[in-house]
C-alpha positions as CSV (number, residue, x, y, z in Angstrom):
1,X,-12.7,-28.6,-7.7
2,X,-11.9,-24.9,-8.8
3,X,-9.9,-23.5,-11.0
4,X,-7.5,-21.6,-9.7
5,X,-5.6,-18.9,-12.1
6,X,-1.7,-19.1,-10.8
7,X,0.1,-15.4,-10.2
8,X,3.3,-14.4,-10.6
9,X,4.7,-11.0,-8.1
10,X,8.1,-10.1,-7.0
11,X,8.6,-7.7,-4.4
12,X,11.3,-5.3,-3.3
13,X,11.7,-3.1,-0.6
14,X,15.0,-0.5,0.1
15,X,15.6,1.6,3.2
16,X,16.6,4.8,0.6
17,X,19.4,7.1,1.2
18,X,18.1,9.1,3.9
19,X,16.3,7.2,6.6
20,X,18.5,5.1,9.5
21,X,15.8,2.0,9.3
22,X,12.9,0.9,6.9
23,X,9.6,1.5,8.3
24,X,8.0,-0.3,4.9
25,X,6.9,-3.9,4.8
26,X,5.7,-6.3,2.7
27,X,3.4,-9.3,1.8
28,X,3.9,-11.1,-1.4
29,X,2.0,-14.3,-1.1
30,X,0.9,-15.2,-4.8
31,X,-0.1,-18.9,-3.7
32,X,-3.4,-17.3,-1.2
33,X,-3.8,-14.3,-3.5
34,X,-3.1,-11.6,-1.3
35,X,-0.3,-8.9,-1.6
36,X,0.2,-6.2,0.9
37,X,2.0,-3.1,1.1
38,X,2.4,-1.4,4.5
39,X,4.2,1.9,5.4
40,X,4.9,3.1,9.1
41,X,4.5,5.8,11.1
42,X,5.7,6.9,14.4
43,X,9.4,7.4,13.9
44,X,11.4,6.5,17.1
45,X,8.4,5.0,18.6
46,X,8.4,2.3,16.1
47,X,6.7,2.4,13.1
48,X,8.7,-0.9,11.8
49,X,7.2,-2.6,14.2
50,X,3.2,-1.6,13.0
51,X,4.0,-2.3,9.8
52,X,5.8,-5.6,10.5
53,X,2.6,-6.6,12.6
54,X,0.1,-5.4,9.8
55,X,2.0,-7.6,7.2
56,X,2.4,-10.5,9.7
57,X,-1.1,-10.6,10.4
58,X,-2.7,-10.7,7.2
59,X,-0.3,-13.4,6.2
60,X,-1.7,-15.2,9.1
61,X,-5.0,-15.6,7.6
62,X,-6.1,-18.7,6.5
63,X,-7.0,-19.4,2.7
64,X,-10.7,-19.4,1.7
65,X,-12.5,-19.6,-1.6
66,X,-14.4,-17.2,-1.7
67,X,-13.2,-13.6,-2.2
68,X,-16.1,-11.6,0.0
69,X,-15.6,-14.0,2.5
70,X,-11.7,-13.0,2.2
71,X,-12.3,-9.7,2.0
72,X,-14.5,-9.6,5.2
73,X,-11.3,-11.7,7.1
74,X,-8.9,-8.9,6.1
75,X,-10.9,-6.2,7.3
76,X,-11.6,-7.9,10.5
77,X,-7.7,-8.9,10.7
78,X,-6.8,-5.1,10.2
79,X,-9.4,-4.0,12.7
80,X,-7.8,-6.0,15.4
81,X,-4.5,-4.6,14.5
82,X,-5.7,-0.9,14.9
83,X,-7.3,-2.1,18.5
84,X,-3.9,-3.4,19.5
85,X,-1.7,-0.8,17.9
86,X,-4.1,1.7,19.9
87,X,-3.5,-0.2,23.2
88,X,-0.1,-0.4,23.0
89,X,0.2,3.3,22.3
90,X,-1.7,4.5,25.1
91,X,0.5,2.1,27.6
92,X,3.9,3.1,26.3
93,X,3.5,6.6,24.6
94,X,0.7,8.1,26.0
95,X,-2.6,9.4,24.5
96,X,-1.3,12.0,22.0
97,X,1.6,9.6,20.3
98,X,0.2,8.1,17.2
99,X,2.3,4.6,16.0
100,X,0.7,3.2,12.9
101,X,1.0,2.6,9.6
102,X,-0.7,2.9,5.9
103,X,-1.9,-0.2,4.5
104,X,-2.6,-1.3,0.5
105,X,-3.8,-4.8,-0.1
106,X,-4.6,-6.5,-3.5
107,X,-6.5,-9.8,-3.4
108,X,-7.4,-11.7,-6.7
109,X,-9.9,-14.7,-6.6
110,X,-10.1,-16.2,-10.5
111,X,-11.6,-13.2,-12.2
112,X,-11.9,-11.2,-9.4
113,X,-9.8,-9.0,-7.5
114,X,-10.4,-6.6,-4.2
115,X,-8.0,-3.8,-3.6
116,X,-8.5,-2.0,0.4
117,X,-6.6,0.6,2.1
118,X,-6.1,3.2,4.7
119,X,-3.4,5.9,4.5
120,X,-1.3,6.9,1.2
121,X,-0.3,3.8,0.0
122,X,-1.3,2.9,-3.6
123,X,-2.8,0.3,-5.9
124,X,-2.4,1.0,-9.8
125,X,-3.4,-1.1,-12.9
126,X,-1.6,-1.0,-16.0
127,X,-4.3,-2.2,-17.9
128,X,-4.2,-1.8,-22.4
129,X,-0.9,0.6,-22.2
130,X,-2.4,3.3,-19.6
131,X,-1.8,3.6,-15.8
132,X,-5.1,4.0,-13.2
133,X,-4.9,4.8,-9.7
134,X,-7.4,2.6,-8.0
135,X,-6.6,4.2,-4.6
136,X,-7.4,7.7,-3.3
137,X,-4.9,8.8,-0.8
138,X,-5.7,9.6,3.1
139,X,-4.1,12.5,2.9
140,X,-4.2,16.4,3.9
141,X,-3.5,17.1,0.2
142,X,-6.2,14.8,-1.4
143,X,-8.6,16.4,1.3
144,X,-7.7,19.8,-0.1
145,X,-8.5,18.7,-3.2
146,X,-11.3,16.9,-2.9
147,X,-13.4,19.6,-0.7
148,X,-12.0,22.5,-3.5
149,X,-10.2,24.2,-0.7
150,X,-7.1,24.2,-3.3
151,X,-5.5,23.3,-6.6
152,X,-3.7,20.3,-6.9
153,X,-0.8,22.4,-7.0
154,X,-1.5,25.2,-4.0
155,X,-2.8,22.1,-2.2
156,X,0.8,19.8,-2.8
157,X,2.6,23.5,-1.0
158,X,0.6,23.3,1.9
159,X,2.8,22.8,4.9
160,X,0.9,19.4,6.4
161,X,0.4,18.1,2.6
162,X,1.8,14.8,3.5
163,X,-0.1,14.5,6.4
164,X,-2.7,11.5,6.7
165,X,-5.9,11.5,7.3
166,X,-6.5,7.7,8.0
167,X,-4.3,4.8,8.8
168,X,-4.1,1.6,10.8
169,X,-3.4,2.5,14.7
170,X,-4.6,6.4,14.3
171,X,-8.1,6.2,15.3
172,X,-10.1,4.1,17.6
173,X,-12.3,3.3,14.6
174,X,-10.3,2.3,11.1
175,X,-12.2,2.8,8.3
176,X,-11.0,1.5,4.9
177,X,-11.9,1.9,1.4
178,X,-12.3,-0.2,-1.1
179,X,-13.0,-0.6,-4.7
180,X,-13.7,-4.8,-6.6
181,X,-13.5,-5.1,-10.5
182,X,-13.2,-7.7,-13.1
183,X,-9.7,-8.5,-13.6
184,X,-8.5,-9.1,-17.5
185,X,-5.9,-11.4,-19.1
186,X,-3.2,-8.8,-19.5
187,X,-3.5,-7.2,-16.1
188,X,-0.6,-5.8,-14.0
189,X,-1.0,-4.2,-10.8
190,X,1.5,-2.4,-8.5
191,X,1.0,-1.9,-4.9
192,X,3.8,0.6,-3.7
193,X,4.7,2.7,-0.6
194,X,4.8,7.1,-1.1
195,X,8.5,6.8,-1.2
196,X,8.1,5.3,-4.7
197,X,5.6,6.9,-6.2
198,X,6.0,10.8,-4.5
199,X,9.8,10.2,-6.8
200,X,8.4,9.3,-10.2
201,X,6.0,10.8,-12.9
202,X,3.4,8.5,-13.8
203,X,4.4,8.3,-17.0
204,X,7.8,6.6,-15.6
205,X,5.7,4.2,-14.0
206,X,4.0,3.5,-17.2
207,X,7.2,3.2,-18.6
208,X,8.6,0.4,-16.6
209,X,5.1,-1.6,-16.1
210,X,5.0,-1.7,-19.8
211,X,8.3,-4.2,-19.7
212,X,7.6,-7.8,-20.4
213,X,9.3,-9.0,-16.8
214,X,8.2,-8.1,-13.6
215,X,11.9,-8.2,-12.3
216,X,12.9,-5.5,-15.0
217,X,9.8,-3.5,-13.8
218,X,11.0,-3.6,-10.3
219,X,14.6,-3.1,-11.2
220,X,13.8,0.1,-13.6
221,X,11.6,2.0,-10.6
222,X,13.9,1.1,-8.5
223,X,17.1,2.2,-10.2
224,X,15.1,5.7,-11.4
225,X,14.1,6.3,-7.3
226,X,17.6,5.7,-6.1
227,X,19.8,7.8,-8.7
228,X,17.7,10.7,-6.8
229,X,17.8,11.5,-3.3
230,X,15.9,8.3,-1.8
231,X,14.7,10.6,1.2
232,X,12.1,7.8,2.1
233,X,11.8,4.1,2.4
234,X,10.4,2.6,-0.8
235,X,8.6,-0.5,-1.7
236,X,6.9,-2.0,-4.4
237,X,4.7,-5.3,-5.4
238,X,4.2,-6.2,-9.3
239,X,1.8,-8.8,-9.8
240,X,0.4,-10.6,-13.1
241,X,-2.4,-12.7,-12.1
């Protein structure tokens, strides 16, 4: 029999200030390894309900020991939730409407751990006292960036900044990243919708991952986002495998 390593995550999401309904969902399902972060898009057409299926799916998946083989069944899963998000678009919106949503998942198998996205999204380790961003973002802004069209700063003006480039239920084809490592004793990750992150410095989140309690983490980001103006749905996932 293996091994397995048990995990600890809480998870939080909060509709902000500003926004009539929470387009952000959640999976935090320590006991199969697999935590997922999910952000819609598509506004009045329903981008609560391509997150909710995204989530729902991908907790749907049935356990398995090894973590390619995982891997392999969450990119599947995801592909068939971008052919039926597409589907449904075309029959109820037409070709130009877009309903989808971003998509961050974390899954840890004993020493290992797989982190896969599409959209803006993010994974970060907290790894020795200092923060990494194991995502790159979909994004109009990180494209900028990337091609050395613009700064970091001009590029963060730009009108369509925010805009994706990728996500689950924009494209016939989804293509998603992803990056495998090593994972280490004193690990923390965070998976967390834009609405988080876009309101804090990383050094805050450095701040709060650095708390011996994953509650307090949550509880500190949380409190910090929503003394501002909370213009966005946020959500967050701490996990210490």
């Amino acid at each position: 029999m293996r091994f397995r390593r048990a995990h600890h995550s809480v998870a939080r999401t909060d509709q902000g200030k500003v926004r009539t309904r929470n387009e952000d969902a959640f999976l935090n399902s320590p006991e199969h390894g697999l935590w997922v972060v999910a952000d819609g898009m598509g506004g009045h057409r329903g981008g609560d309900v391509a997150s909710q299926l995204v989530v729902r799916s991908l907790a749907g998946l049935g356990r398995r020991d090894c973590l390619d083989e995982r891997l392999d069944a969450v990119r599947q899963c995801l592909q068939w939730v971008n052919r039926r998000l597409g589907q449904e678009t075309s029959v109820t919106a037409g070709q130009d409407a877009i309903t989808g949503s971003t998509v961050v998942a974390l899954l840890v198998e004993g020493k290992r751990a797989a982190c896969l996205w599409a959209g803006d999204s993010r994974c970060y380790l907290w790894r020795e006292q200092r923060l990494y961003q194991l995502s790159r973002d979909h994004s109009v802004l990180q494209h900028l960036v990337d091609s050395k069209q613009l700064t970091p700063e001009q590029a963060a003006q730009h009108p369509a900044a925010r805009a994706l480039t990728r996500a689950v239920g924009a494209a016939d084809l989804l293509c998603l990243d992803v990056i495998q490592l090593d994972v280490r004793h004193d690990d923390i990750f965070l998976l967390c919708s834009d609405g988080l992150y876009q309101a804090l410095e990383p050094n805050a989140l450095g701040d709060a991952l650095s708390m011996n309690s994953s509650g307090l983490t949550l509880d500190l980001l949380f409190e910090r986002v929503l003394r501002g103006p909370a213009s966005d749905n946020l959500t967050a996932v701490v996990i210490r495998p």
